[in-house]
C-alpha positions in Angstrom: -1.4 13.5 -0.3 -2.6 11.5 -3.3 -5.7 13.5 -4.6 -8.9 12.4 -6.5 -12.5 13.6 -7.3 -13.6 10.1 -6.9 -13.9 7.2 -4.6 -10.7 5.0 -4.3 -10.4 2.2 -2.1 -7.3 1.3 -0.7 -5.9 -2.1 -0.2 -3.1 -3.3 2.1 -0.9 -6.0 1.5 -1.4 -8.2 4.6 2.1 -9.7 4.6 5.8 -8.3 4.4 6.9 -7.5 0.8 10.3 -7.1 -1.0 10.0 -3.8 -1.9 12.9 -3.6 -3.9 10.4 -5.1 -6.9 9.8 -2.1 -9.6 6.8 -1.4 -11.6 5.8 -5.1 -12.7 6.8 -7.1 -9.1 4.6 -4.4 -6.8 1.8 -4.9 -10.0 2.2 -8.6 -9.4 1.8 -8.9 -6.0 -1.6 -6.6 -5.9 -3.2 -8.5 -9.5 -1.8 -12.2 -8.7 -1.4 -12.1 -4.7 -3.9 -9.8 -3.4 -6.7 -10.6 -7.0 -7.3 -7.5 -7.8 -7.9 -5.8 -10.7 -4.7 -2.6 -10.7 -5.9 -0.7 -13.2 -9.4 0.1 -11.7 -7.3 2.9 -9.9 -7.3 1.8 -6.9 -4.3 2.0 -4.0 -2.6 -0.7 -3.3 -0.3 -0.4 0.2 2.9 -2.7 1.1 5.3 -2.1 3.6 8.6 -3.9 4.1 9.2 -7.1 6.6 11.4 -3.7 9.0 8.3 -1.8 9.0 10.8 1.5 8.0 9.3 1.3 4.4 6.2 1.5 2.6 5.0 1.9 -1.3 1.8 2.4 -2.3 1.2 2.1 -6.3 -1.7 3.3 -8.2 -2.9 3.2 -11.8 -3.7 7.1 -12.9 -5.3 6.7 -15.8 -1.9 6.8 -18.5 0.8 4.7 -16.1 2.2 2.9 -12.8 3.0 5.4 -10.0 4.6 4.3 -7.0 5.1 6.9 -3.7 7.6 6.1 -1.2 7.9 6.7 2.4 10.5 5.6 4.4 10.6 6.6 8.1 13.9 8.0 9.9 12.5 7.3 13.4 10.3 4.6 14.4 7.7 1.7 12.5 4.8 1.2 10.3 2.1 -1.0 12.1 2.3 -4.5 11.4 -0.9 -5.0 9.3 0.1 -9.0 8.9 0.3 -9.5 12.8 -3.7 -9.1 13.2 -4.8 -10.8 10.2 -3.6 -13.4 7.2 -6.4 -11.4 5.1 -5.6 -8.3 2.7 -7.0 -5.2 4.6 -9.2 -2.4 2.8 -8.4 1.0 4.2 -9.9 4.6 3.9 -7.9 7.2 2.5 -7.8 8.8 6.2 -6.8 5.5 7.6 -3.9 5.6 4.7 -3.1 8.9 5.8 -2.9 8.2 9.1 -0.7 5.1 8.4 1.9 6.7 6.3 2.2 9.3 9.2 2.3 6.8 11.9 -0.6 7.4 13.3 -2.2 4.2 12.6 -2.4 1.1 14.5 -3.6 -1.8 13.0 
C-alpha cells in the first residue's frame, strides 16, 4: 500500500465528509477540523456519509497526495457511529479498513 521507512500515524476523520473537496478542502478538514499539523506526514483517513468511499491524503515530502478507494460491493465501517472523537489508527488497522476488514 502506502510505503515508508518511518513511523506514520494515521488519523481518521470521525464524521462523514464531502469528498468531492480537492487538494485544499480534504487539507482543511485534517489542519482546521481534525488540528493537526498535515505536513508532518502523517495520514489522514475520510470516508463519505454512504460508506462506498474513502480518501486518505498525505504530505510526501514535495506535495498533497490523495488515494482513492471506492468499494463496488458492500461498506466502510462507520468510524463516527462509536465515537464523536477523531480516531488514530495503525497502518495495519488502515489496511485492514480499506479492505473491509475493519470494524470500528
Amino acid at each position: 500500500m502506502i510505503g515508508s521507512t518511518r513511523s506514520i500515524r494515521v488519523f481518521a476523520y470521525a464524521k462523514p465528509a464531502d469528498l468531492r473537496r480537492s487538494y485544499d478542502g480534504l487539507f482543511a478538514i485534517a489542519t482546521q477540523q481534525m488540528n493537526q499539523d498535515v505536513l508532518a506526514g502523517d495520514l489522514f483517513l475520510l470516508v463519505n456519509n454512504r460508506r462506498n468511499r474513502a480518501r486518505v491524503l498525505l504530505f510526501d515530502g514535495t506535495g498533497l497526495c490523495i488515494y482513492i478507494k471506492r468499494m463496488d460491493k458492500g461498506r466502510f465501517a462507520a468510524m463516527w457511529r462509536r465515537s464523536s472523537d477523531d480516531i488514530e489508527m495503525t497502518m495495519s488497522e488502515l489496511s485492514l479498513f480499506l479492505e473491509g476488514a475493519l470494524l470500528l
